[in-house]
DSSP file (Angstrom, degrees, kcal/mol; ACC not computed):
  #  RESIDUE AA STRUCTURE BP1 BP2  ACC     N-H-->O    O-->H-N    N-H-->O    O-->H-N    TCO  KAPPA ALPHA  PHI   PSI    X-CA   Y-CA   Z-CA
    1    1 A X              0   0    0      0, 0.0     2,-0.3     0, 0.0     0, 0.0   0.000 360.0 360.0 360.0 151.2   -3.7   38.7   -2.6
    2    2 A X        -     0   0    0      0, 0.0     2,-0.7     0, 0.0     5,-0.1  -0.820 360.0-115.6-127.0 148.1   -6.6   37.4   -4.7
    3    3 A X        -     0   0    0     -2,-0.3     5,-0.0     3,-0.1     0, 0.0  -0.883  39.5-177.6-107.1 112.5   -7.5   33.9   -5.1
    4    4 A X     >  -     0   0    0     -2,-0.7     4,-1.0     1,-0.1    -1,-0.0   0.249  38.2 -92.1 -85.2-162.4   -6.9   33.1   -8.5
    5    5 A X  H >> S+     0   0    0      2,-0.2     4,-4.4     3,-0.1     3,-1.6   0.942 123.5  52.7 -54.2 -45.1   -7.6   29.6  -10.2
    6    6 A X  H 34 S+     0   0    0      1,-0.3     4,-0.1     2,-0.2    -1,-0.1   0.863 112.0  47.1 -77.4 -38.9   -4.5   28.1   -9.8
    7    7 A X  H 3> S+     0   0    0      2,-0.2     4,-1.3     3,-0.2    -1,-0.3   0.585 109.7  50.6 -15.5 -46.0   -4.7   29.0   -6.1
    8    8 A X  H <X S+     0   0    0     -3,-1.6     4,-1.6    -4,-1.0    -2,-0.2   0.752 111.5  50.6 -89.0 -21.6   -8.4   27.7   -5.6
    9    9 A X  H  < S+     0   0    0     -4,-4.4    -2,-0.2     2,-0.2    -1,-0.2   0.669 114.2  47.4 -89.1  13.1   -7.1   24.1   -7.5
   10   10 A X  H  > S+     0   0    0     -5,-0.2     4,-1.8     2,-0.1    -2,-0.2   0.622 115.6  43.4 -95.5 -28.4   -4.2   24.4   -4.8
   11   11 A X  H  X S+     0   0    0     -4,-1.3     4,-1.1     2,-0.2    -2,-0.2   0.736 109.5  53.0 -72.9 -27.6   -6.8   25.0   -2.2
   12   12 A X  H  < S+     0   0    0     -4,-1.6    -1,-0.2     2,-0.2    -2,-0.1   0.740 112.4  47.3 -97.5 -26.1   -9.1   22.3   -3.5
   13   13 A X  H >> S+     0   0    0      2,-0.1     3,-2.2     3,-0.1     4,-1.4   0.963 109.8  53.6 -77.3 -39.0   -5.8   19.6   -3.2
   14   14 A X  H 3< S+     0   0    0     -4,-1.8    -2,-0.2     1,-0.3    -3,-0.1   0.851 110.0  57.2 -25.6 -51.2   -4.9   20.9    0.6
   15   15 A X  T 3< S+     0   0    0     -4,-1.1    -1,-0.3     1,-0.3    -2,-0.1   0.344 111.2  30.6 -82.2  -8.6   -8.3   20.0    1.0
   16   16 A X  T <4 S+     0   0    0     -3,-2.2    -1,-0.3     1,-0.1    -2,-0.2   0.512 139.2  12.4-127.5 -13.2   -8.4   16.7    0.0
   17   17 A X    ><  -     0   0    0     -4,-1.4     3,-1.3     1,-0.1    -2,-0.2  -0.464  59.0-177.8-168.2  98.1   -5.3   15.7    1.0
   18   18 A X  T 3  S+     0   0    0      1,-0.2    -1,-0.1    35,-0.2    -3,-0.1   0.855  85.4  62.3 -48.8 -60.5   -3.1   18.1    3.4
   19   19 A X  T 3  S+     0   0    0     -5,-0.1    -1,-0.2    -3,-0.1     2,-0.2  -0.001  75.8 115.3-134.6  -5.6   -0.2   15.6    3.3
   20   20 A X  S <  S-     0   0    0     -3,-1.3     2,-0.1    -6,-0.1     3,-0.1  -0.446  70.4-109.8 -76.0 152.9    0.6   15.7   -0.5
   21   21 A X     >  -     0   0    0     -2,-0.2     4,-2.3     1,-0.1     5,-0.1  -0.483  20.7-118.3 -70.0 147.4    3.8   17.0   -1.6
   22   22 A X  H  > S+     0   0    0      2,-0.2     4,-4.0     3,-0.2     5,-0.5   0.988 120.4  56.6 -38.0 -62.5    3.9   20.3   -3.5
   23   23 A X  H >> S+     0   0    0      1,-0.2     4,-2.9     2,-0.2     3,-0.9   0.898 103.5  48.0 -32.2 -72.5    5.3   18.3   -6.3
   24   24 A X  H 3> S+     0   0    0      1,-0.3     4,-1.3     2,-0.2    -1,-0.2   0.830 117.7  47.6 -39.5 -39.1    2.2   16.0   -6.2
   25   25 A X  H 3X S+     0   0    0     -4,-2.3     4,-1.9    -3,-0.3    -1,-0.3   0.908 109.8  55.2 -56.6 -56.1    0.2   19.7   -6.2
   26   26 A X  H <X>S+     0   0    0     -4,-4.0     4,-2.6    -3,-0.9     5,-1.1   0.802 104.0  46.6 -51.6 -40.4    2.3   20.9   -8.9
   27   27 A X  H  <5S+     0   0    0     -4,-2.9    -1,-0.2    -5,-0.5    -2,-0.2   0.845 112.8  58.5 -83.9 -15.4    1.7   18.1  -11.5
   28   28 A X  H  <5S+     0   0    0     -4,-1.3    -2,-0.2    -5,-0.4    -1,-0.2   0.777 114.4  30.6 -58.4 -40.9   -1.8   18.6  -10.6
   29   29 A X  H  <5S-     0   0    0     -4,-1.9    -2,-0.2    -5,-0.0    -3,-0.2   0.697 102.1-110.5 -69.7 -34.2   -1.9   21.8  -11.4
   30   30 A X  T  <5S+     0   0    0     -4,-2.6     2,-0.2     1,-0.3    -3,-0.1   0.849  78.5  93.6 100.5  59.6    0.1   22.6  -13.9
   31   31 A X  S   <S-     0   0    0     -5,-1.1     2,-0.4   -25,-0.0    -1,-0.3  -0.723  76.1 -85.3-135.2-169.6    3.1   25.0  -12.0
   32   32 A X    >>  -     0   0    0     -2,-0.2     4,-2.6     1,-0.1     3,-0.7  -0.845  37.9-108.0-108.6 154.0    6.3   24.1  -10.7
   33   33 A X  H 3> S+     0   0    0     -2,-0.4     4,-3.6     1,-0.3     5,-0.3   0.944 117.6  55.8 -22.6 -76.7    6.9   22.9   -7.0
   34   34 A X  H 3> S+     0   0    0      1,-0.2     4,-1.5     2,-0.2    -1,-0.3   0.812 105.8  49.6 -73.7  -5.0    8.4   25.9   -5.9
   35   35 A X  H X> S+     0   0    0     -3,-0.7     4,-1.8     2,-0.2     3,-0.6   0.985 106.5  59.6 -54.0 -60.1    5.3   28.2   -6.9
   36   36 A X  H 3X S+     0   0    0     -4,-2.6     4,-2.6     1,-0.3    -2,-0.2   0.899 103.7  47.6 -50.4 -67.4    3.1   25.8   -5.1
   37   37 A X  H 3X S+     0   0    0     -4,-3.6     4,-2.0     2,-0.2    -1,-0.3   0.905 116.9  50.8 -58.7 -39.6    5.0   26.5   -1.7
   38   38 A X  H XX S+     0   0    0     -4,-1.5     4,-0.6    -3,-0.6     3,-0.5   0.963 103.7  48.6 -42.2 -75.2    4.6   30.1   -2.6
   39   39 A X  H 3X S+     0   0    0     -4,-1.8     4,-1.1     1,-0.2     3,-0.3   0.598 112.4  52.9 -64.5 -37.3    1.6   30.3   -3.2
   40   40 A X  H >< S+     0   0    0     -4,-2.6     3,-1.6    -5,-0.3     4,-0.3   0.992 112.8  45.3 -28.3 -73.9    0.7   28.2    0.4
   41   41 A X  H << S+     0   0    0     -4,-2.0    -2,-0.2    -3,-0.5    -1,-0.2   0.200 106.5  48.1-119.0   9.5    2.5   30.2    2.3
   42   42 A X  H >X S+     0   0    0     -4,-0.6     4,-1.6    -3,-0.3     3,-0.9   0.742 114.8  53.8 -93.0 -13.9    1.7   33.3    1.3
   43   43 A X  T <<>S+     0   0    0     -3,-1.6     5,-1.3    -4,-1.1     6,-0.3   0.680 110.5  50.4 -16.2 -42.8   -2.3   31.6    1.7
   44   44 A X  T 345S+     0   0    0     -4,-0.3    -1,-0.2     3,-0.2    -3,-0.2   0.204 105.9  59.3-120.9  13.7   -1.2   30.8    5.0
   45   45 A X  T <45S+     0   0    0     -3,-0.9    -2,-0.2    -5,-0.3    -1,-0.1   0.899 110.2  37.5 -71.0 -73.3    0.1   34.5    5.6
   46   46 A X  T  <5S-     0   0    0     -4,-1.6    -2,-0.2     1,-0.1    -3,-0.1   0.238 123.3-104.4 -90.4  22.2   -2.8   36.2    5.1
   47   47 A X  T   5S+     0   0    0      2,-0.3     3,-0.2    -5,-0.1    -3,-0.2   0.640  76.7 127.0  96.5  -6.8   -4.6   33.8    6.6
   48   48 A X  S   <S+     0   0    0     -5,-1.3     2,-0.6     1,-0.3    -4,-0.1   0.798  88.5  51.9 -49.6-104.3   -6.9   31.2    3.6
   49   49 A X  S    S+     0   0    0     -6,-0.3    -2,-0.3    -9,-0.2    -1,-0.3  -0.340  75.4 179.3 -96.3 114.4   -5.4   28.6    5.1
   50   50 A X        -     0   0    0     -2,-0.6     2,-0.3    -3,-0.2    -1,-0.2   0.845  62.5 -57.6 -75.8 -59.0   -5.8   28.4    8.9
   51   51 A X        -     0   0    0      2,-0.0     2,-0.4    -4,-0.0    -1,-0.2  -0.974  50.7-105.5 177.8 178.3   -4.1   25.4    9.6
   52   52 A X        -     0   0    0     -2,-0.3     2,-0.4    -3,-0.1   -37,-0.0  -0.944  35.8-175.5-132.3 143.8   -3.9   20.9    8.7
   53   53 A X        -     0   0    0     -2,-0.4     2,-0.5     2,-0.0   -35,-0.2  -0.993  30.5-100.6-169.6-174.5   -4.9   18.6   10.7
   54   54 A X        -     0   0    0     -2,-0.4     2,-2.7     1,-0.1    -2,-0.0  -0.609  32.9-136.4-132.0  97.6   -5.2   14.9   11.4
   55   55 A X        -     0   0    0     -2,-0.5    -1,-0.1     2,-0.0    -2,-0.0  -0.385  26.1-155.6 -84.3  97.3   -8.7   13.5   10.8
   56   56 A X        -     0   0    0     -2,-2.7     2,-0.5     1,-0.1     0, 0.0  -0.222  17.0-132.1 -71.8 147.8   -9.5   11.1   13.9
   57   57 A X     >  -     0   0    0      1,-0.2     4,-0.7     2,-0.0     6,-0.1  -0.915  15.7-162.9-103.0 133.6  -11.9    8.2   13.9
   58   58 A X  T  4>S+     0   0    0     -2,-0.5     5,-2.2     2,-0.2     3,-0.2   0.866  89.3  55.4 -86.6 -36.2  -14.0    8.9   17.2
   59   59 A X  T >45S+     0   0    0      1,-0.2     3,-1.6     3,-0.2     4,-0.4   0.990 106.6  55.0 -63.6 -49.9  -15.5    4.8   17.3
   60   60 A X  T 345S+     0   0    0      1,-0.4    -1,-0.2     2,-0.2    -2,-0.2   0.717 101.2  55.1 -81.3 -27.2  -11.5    3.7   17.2
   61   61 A X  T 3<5S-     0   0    0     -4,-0.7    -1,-0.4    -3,-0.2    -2,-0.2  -0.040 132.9 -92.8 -87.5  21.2  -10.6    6.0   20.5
   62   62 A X  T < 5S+     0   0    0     -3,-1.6     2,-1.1     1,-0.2    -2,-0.2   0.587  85.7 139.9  97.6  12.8  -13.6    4.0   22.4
   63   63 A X      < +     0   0    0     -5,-2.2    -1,-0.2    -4,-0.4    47,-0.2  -0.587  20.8 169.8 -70.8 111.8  -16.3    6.8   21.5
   64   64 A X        +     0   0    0     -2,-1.1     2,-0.4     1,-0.1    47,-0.2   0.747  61.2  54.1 -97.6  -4.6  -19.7    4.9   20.5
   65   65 A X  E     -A  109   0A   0     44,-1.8    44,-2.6    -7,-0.1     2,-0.3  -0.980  55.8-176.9-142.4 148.0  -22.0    8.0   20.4
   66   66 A X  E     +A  108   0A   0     -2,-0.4    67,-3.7    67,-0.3     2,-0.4  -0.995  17.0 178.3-138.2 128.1  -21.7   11.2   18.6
   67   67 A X  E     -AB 107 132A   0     40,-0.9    40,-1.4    -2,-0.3     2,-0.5  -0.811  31.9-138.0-136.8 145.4  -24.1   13.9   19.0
   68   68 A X  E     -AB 106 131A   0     63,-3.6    63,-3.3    -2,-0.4    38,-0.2  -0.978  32.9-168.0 -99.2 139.9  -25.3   17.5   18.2
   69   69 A X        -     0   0    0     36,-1.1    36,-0.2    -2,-0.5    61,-0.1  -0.626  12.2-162.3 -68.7  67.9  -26.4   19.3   21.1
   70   70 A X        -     0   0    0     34,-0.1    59,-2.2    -2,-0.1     2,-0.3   0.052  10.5-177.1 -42.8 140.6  -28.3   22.5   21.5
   71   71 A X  E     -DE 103 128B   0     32,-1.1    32,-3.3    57,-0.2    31,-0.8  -0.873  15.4-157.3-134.7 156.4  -28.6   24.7   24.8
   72   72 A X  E     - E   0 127B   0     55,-1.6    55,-2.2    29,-0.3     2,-0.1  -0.922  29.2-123.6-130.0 121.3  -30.3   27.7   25.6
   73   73 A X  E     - E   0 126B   0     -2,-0.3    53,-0.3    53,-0.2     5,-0.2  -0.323  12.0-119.8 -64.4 129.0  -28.9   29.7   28.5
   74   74 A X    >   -     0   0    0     51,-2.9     3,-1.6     1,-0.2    -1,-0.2  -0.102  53.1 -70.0 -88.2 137.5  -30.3   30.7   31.3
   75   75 A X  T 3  S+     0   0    0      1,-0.2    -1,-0.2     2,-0.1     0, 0.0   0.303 127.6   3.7 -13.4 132.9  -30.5   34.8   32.1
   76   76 A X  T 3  S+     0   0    0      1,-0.2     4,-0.2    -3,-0.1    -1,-0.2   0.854 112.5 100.3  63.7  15.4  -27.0   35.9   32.9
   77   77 A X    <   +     0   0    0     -3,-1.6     4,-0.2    -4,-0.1    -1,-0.2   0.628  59.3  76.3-105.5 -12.3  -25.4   31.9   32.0
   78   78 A X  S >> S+     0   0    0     -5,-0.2     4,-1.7     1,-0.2     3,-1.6   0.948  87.7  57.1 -74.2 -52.0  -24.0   32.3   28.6
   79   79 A X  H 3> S+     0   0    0      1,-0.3     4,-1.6     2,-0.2     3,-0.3   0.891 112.7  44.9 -41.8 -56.2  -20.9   34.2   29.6
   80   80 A X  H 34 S+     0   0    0      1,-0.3    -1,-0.3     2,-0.3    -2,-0.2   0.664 105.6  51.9 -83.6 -12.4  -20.0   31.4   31.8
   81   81 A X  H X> S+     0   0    0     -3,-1.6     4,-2.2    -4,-0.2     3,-1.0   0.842  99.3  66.9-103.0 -15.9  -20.6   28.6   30.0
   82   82 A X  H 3< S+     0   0    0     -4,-1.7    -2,-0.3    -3,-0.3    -3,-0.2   0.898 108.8  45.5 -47.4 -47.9  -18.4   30.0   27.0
   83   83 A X  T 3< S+     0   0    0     -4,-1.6    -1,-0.3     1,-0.2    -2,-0.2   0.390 112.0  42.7 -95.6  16.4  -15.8   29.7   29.3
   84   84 A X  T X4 S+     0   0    0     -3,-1.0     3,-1.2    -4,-0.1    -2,-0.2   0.673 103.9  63.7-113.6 -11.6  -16.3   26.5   30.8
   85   85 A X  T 3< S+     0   0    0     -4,-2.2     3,-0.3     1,-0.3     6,-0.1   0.399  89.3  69.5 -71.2   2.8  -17.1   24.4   27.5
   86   86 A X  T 3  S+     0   0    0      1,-0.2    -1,-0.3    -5,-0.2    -4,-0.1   0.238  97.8  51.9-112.2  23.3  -13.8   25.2   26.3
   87   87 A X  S <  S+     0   0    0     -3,-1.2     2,-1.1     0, 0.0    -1,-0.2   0.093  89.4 106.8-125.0  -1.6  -12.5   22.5   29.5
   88   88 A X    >   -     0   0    0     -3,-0.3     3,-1.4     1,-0.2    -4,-0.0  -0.790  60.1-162.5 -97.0 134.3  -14.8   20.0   28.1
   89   89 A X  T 3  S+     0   0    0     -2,-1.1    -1,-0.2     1,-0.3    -4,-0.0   0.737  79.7  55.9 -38.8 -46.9  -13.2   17.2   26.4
   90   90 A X  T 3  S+     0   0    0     17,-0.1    18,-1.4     2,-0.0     2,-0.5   0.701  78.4  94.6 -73.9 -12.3  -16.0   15.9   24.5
   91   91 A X  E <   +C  107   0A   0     -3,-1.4    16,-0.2    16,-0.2     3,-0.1  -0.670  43.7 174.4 -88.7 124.7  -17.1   18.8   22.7
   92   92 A X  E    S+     0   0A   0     14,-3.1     2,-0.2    -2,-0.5    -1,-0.2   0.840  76.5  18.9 -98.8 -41.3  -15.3   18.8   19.0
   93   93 A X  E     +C  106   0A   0     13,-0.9    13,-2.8    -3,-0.2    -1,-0.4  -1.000  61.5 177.2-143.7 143.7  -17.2   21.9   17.9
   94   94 A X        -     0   0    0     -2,-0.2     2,-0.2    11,-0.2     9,-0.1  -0.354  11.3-177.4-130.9-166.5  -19.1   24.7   19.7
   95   95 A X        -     0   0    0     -2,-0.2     9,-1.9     7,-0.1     2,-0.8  -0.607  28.5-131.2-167.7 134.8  -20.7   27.7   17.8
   96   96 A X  B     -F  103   0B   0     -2,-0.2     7,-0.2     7,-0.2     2,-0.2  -0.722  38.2-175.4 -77.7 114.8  -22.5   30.6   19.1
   97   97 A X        -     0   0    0      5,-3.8     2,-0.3    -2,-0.8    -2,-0.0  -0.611  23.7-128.6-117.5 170.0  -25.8   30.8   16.9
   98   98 A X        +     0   0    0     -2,-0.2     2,-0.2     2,-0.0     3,-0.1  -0.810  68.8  76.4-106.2 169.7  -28.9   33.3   16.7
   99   99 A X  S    S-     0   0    0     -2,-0.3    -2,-0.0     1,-0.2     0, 0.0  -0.626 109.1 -46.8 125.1 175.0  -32.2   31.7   17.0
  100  100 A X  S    S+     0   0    0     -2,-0.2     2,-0.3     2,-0.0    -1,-0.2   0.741 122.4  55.6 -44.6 -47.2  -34.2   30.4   19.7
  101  101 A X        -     0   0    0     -3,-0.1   -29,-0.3   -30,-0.1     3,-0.1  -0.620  67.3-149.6 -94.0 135.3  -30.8   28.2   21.4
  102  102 A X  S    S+     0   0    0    -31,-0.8    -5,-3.8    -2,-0.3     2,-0.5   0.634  72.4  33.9 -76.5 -45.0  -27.7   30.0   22.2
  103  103 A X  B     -DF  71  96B   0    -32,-3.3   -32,-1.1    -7,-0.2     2,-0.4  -0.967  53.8-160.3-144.4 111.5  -25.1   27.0   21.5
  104  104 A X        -     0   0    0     -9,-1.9     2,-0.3    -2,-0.5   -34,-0.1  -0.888  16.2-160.5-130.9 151.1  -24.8   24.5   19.6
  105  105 A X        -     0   0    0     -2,-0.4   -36,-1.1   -36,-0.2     2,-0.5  -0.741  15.6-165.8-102.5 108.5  -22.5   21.4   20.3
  106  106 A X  E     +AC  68  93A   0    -13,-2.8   -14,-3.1    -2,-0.3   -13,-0.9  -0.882  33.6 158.3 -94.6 153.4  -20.9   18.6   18.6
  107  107 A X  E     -AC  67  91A   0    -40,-1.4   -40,-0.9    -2,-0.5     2,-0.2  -0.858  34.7-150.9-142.6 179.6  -19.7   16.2   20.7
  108  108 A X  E     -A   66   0A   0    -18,-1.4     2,-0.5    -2,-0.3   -42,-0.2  -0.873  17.4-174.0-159.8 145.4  -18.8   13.0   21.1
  109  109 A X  E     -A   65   0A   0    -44,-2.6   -44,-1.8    -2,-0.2     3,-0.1  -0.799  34.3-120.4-141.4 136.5  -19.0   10.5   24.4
  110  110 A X  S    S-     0   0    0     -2,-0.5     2,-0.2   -47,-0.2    -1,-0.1   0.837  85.8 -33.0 -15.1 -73.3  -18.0    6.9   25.6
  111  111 A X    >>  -     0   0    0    -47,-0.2     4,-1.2   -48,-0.1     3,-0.7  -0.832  66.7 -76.2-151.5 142.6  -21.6    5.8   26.3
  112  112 A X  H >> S+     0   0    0      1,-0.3     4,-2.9     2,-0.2     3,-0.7   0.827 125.4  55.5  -4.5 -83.8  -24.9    6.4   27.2
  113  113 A X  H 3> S+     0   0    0      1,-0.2     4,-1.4     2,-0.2     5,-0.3   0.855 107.8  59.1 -31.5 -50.1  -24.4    6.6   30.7
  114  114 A X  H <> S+     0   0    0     -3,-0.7     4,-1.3     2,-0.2     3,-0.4   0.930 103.6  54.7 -53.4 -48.8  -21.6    9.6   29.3
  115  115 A X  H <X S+     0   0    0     -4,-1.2     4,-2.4    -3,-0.7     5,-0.3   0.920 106.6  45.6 -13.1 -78.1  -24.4   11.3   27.9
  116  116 A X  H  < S+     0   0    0     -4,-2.9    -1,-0.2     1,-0.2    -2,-0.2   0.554 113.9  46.7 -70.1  -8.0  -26.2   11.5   30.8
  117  117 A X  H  < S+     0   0    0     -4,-1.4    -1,-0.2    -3,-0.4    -2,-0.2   0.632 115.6  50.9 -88.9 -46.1  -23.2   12.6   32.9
  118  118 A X  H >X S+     0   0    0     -4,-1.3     3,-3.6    -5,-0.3     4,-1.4   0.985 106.1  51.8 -59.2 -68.1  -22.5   15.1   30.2
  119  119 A X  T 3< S+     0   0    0     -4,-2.4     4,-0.2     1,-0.3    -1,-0.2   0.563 106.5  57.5 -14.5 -35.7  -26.3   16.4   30.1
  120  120 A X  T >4 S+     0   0    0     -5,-0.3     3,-0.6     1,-0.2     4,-0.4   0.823 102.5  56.6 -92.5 -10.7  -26.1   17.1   33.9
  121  121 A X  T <4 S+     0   0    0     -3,-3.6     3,-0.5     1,-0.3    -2,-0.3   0.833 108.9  41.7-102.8 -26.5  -23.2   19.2   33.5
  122  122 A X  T >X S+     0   0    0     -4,-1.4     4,-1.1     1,-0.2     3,-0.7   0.386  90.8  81.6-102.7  35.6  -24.6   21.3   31.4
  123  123 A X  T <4 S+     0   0    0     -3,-0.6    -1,-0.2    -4,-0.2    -2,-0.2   0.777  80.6  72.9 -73.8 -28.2  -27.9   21.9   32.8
  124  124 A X  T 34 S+     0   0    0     -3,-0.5    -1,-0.2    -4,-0.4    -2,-0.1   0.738  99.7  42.3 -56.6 -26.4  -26.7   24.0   35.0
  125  125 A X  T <4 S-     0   0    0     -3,-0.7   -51,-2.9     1,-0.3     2,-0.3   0.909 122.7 -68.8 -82.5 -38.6  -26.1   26.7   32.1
  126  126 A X  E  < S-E   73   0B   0     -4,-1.1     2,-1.0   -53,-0.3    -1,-0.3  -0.864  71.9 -18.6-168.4-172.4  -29.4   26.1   30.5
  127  127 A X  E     -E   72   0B   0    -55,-2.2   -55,-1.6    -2,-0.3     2,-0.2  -0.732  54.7-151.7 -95.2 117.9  -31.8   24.2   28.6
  128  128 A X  E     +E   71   0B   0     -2,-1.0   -57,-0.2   -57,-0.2     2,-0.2  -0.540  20.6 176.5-101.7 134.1  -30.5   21.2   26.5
  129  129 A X        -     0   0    0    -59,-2.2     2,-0.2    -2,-0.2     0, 0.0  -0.785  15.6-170.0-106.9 156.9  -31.7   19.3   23.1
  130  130 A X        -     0   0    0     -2,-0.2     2,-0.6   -61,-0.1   -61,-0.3  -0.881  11.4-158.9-155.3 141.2  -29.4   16.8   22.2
  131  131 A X  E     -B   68   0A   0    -63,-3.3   -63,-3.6    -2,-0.2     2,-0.1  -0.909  20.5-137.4-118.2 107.1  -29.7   14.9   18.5
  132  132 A X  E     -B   67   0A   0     -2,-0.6     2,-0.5   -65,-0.2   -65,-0.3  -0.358  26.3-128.6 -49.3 124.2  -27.8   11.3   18.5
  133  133 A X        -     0   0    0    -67,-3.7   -67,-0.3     1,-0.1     3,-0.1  -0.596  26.7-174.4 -73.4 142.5  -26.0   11.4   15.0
  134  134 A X        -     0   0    0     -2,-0.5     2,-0.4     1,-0.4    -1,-0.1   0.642  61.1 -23.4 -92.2 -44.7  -26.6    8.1   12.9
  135  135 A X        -     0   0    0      0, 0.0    -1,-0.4     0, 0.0     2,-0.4  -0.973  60.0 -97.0 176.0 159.6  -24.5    8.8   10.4
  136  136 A X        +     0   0    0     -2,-0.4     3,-0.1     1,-0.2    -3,-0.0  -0.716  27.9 166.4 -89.0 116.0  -22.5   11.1    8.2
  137  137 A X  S    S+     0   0    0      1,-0.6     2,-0.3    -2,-0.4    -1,-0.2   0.775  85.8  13.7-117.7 -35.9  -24.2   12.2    4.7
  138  138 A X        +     0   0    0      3,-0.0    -1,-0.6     0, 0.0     2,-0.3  -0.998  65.9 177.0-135.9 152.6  -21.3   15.1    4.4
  139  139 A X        -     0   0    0     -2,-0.3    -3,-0.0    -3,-0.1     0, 0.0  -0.992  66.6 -17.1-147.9 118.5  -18.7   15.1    6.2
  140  140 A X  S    S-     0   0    0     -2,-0.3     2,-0.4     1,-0.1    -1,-0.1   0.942  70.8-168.1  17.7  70.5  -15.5   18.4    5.5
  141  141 A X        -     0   0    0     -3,-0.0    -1,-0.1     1,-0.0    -3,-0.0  -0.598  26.5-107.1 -69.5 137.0  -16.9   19.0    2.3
  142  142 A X        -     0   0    0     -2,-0.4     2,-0.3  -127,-0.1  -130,-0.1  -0.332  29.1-116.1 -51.1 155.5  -14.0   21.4    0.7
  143  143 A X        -     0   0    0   -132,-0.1     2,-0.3    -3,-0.0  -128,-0.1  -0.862  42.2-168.4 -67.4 131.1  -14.8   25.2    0.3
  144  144 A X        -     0   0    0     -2,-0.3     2,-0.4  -132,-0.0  -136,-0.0  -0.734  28.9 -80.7-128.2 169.7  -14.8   26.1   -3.2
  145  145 A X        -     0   0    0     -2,-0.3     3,-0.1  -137,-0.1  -137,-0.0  -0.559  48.7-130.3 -85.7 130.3  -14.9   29.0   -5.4
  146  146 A X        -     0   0    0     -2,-0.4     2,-1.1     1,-0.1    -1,-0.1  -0.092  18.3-113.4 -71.0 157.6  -18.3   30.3   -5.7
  147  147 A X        -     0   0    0      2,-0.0     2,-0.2     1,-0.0    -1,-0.1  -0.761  31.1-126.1 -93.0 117.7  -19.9   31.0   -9.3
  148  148 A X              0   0    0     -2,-1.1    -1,-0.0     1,-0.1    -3,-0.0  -0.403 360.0 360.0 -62.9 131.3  -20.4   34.6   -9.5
  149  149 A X              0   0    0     -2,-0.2    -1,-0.1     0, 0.0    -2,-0.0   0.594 360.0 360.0 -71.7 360.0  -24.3   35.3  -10.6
């Protein structure tokens, strides 16, 4: 399956609002209803669209700091901390990167003091940066269909 227009301006509503009806999708687009749920679900067949979810305010669940965090792992430490970051709770997103740093981390934590609690636990793998976020300048920008050169 090829992702046509009408597909990328069904991808581009998902994307701005999971939670609309097909209808609402449909008059937006300019199909009927039941295309629109075709055309999801065969999307969500092969696998375009992964999955919806539920965009959480981290300050409103008693988080005050949100942070990127970098490690690089110590000889023979990566293996093991790939499988123990996936039991910590604070980490929202993890990525395995090339470059100088092995991992980097978004997280997000109570407090200070959480930070530092956090910090100790992973020292153990490696060596840690960690960049306090300030603020959001983009934030799930949609994927869109690229312009062919």
């Amino acid at each position: 399956m090829s992702l046509d227009t009408i597909n990328w301006k069904i991808l581009d509503c998902l994307q701005q609002n999971a939670r609309q009806s097909n209808t609402e999708i449909a008059r937006k687009v300019g199909i009927t209803s039941p295309a629109v749920a075709e055309r999801i679900r065969k999307m969500e067949d092969i696998g375009v669209l992964e999955g919806y979810h539920a965009k959480v305010c981290y300050i409103e669940t008693g988080n005050q700091l949100k942070a990127i965090i970098t490690l690089r792992a110590f000889m023979g430490r990566l293996k093991p901390f790939i499988e123990k970051v996936k039991d910590f709770n604070e980490v929202l997103n993890c990525y395995r990167i090339t470059g100088n740093e092995n991992i980097v981390m978004e997280v997000v934590l109570k407090n200070q003091q959480h930070l530092g609690k956090f910090i100790d636990q992973l020292i153990t793998y490696g060596e840690t940066t960690t960049h306090i976020v300030l603020s959001n300048v983009i934030e799930n920008n949609p994927i869109v269909k690229s312009a062919h050169l």
